[in-house]
C-alpha positions as CSV (number, residue, x, y, z in Angstrom):
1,X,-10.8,-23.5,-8.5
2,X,-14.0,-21.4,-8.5
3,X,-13.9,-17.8,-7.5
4,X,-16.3,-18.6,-4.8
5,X,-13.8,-21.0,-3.8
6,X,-10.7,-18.4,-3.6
7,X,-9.8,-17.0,-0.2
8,X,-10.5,-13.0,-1.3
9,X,-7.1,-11.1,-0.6
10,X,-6.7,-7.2,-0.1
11,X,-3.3,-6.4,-0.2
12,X,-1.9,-3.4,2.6
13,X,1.5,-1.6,1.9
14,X,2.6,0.5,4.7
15,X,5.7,2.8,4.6
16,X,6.6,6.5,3.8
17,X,6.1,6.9,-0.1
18,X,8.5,9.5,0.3
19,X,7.5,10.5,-2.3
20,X,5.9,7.5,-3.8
21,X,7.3,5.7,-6.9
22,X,6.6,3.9,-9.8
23,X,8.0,0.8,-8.4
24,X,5.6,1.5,-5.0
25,X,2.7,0.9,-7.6
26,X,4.6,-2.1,-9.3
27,X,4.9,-4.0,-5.7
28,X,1.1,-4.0,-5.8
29,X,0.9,-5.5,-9.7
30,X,3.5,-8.5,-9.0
31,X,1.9,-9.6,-6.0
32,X,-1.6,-9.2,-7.7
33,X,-0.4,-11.7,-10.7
34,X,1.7,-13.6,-8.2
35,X,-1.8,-14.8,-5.8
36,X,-4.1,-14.5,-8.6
37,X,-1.6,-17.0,-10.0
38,X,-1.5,-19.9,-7.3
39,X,-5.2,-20.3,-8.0
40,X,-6.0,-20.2,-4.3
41,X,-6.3,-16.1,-3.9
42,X,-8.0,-14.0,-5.6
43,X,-6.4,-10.3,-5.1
44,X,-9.7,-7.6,-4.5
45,X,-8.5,-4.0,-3.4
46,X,-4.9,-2.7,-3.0
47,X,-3.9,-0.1,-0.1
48,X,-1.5,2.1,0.5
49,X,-1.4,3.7,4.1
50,X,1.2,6.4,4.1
51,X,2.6,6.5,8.0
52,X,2.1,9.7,10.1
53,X,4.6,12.7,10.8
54,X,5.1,10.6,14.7
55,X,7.3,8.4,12.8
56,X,10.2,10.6,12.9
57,X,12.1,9.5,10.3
58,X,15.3,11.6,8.6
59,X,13.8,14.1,5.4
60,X,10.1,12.5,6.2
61,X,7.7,15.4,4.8
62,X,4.1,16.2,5.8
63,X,2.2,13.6,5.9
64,X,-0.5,15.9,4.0
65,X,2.0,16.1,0.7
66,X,2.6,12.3,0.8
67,X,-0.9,11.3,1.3
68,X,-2.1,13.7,-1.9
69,X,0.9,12.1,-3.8
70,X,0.0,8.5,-3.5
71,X,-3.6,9.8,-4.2
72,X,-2.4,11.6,-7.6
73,X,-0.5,8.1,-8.1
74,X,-3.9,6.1,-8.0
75,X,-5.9,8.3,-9.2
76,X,-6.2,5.9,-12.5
77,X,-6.4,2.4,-10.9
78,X,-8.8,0.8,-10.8
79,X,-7.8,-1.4,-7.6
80,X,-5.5,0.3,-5.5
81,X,-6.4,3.7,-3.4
82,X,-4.7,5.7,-0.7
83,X,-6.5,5.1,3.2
84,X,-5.2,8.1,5.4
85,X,-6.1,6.3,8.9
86,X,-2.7,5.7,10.0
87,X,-1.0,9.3,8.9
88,X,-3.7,10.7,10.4
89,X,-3.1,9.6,14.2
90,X,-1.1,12.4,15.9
91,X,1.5,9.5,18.0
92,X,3.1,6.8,15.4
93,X,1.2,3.4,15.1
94,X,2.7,-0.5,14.9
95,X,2.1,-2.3,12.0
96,X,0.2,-4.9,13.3
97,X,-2.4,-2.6,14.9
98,X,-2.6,-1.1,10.9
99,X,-3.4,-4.0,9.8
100,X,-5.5,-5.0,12.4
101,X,-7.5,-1.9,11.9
102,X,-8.0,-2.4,7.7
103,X,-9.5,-6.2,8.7
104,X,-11.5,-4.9,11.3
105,X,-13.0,-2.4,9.3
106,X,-13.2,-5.4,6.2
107,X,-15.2,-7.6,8.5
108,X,-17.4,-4.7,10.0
109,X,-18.4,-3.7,5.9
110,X,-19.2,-7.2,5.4
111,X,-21.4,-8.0,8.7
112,X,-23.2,-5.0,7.4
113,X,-23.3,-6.3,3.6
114,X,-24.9,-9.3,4.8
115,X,-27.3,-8.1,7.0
116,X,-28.7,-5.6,4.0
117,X,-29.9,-8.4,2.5
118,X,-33.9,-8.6,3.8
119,X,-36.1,-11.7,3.6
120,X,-39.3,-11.5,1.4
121,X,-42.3,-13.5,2.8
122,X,-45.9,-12.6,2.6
123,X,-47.8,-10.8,5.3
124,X,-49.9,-13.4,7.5
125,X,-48.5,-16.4,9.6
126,X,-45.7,-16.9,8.2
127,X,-44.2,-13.2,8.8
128,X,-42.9,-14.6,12.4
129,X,-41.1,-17.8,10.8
130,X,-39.8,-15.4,8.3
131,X,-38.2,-13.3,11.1
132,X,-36.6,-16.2,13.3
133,X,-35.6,-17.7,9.7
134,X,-33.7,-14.4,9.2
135,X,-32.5,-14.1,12.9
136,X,-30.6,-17.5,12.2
137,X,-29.3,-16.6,9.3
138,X,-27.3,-13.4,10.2
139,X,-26.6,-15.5,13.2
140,X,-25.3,-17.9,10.6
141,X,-23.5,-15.6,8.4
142,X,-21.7,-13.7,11.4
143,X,-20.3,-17.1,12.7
144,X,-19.3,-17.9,9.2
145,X,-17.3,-14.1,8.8
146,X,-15.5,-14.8,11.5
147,X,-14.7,-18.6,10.7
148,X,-13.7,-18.0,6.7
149,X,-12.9,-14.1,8.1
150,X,-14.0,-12.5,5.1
151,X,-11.3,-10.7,2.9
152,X,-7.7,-11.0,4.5
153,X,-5.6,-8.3,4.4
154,X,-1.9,-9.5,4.0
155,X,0.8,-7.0,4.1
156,X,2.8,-6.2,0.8
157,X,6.3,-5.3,1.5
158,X,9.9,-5.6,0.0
159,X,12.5,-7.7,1.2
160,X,14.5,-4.5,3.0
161,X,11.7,-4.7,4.8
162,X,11.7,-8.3,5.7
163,X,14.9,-8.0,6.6
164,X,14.2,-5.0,8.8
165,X,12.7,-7.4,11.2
166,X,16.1,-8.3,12.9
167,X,17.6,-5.0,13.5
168,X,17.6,-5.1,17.3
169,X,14.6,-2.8,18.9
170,X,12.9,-1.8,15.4
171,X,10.0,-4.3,16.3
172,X,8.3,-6.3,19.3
173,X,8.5,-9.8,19.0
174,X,5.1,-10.3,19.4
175,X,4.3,-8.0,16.5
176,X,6.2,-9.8,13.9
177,X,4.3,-12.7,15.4
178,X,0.9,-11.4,14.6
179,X,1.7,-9.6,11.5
180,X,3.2,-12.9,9.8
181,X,0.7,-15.1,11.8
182,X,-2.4,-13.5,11.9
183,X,-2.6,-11.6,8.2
184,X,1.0,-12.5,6.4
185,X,3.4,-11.6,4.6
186,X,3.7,-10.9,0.7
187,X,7.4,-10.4,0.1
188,X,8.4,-9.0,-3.5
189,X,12.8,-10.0,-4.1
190,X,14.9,-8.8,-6.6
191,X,18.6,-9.6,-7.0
192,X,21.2,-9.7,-3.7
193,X,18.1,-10.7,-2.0
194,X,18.3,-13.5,0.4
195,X,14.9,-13.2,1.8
196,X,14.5,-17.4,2.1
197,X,18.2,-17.7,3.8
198,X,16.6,-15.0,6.0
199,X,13.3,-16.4,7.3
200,X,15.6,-19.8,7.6
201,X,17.1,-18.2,10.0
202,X,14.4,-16.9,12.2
203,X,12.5,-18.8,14.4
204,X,9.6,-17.1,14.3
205,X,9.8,-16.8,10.7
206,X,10.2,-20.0,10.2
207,X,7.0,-21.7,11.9
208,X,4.8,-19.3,9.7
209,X,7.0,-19.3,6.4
210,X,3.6,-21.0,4.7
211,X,2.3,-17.5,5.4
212,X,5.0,-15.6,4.0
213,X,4.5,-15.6,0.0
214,X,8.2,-14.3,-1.7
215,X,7.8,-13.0,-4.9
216,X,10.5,-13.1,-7.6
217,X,10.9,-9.5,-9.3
218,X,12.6,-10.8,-12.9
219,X,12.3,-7.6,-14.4
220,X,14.2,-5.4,-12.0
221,X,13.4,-1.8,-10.8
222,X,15.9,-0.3,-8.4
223,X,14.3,3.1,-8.1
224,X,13.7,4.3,-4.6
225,X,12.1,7.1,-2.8
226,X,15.6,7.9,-1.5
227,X,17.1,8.2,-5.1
228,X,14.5,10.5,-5.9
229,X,14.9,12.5,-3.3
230,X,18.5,12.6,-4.2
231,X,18.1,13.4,-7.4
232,X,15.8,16.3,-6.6
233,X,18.8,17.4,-4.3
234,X,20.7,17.8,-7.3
235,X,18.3,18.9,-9.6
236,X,18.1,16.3,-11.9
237,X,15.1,14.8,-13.6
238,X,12.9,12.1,-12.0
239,X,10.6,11.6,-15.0
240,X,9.2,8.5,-15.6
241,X,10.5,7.5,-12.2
242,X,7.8,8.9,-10.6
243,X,4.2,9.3,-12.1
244,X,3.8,12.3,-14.1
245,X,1.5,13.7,-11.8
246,X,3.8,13.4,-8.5
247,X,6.5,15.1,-10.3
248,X,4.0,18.1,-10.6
249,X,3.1,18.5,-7.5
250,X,6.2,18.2,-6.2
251,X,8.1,20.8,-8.8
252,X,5.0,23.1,-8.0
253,X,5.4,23.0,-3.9
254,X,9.0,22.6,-4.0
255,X,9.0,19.3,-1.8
256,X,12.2,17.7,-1.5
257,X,15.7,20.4,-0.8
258,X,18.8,19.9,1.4
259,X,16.5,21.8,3.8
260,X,14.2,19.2,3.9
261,X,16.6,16.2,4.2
262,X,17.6,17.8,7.3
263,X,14.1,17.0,9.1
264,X,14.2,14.9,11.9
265,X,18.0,14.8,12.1
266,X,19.2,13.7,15.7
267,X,15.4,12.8,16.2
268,X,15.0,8.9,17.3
269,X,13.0,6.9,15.2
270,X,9.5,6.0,16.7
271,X,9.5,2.5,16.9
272,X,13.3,2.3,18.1
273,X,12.2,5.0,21.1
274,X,9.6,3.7,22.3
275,X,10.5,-0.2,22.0
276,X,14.1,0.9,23.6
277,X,12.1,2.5,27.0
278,X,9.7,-0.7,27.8
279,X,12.7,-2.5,26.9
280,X,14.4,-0.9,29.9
281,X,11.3,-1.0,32.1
């Protein structure tokens, strides 16, 4: 298949890259080989969106630290970059309006990339054809965006977080809906994983499983941002766990400590709060 042929992919990862980790950036490289690999996708940007301090979640640090972390992280790819839209909003935001914001703002740059492109015709009679000729064809092009819809942004996530999806509370139906509906799902496994015996048993997983994209992980990487933070506790070495740049900053400003683990202890998580109370309404 030609790559004018492949449906263009950007992939999203949202969480708390607290702090981030190698195997954060290694999420984004198997699902890039995976979809470049069925021949159908072709993989074009990767994003990470850090969440915002609203989330409220036990030892969650400033947003600002996390951000500049996952920016040190990229700062050599040449595909993946760091958007800080979502830690940026002062109350916590659903996933699905994340990632209804990044294809929003994808369709917006490429209405505007099509309508840079003026028609050249010489001055005289024809200059009013030329105009209604190029009044059709933005006309055209907008009606095509919205048909093909551009670049889709699908949301890159592990299967914890799959499986997050039926703990009672933690998400609206009708998000999980959109988010493996209306973008999907690109769902990197490792071992003990049963992320297929999973969506088999959700309904609404189910009817859109041809939107949810599982991708074996054969070389396995257990590190986690909670085993660095650990570790950190204890003051033992996270190198080459981390990128060498992350461990810098965070030796230098002294991120992660008991102290800090302690953050948001007692607190109600976000999503959990707030889907609990218009549960009740």
């Amino acid at each position: 298949m030609e790559n004018s042929e492949k449906t263009e992919v950007v992939l999203l990862a949202c969480g708390s890259f607290n702090p981030i980790t190698n195997m954060h950036l290694r999420l984004f490289e198997l699902a890039k080989d995976y979809m470049n690999g069925t021949g159908k996708y072709k993989v074009i940007k990767g994003i990470i969106s850090p969440v915002g301090d609203a989330y409220k979640k036990k030892g969650l640090i400033s947003a600002h630290h996390r951000v500049i972390m996952a920016e040190l992280a990229t700062k050599n790819s040449k595909w993946v970059e760091v958007d800080t839209w979502e830690s940026l909003q002062k109350e916590w935001v659903e996933t699905a309006k994340v990632l209804r914001h990044h294809q929003e703002k994808l369709e917006a740059s490429s209405c505007e990339h099509q309508q840079d492109s003026p028609v050249l015709e010489r001055p005289g009679r024809k200059r009013k054809w030329a105009e209604q000729r190029e009044d059709f064809r933005q006309k055209k092009n907008l009606e095509q965006t919205k048909t093909k819809g551009g670049p889709e942004v699908k949301l890159l996530c592990g299967a914890d977080f799959l499986e997050s999806f039926g703990v009672p509370n933690l998400w609206k139906g009708e998000d999980i809906a959109k988010i493996v509906g209306d973008y999907g799902l690109i769902c990197i496994t490792r071992a003990g994983n049963d992320a297929q015996k999973f969506i088999y048993e959700s309904d609404v997983l189910w009817k859109h499983q041809s939107n949810i994209h599982l991708v074996k992980e054969w070389i396995t990487n257990d590190i986690s941002s909670t085993k660095i933070r650990r570790a950190l506790r204890r003051g033992q070495s996270i190198r080459y766990l981390v990128p060498d740049l992350v461990q810098e900053y965070i030796e230098k400003h002294n991120l992660y400590s008991s102290e800090s683990e302690e953050r948001n202890v007692g607190v109600i998580l976000a999503p959990l709060q707030r889907n609990t109370a218009e549960a009740n309404t």
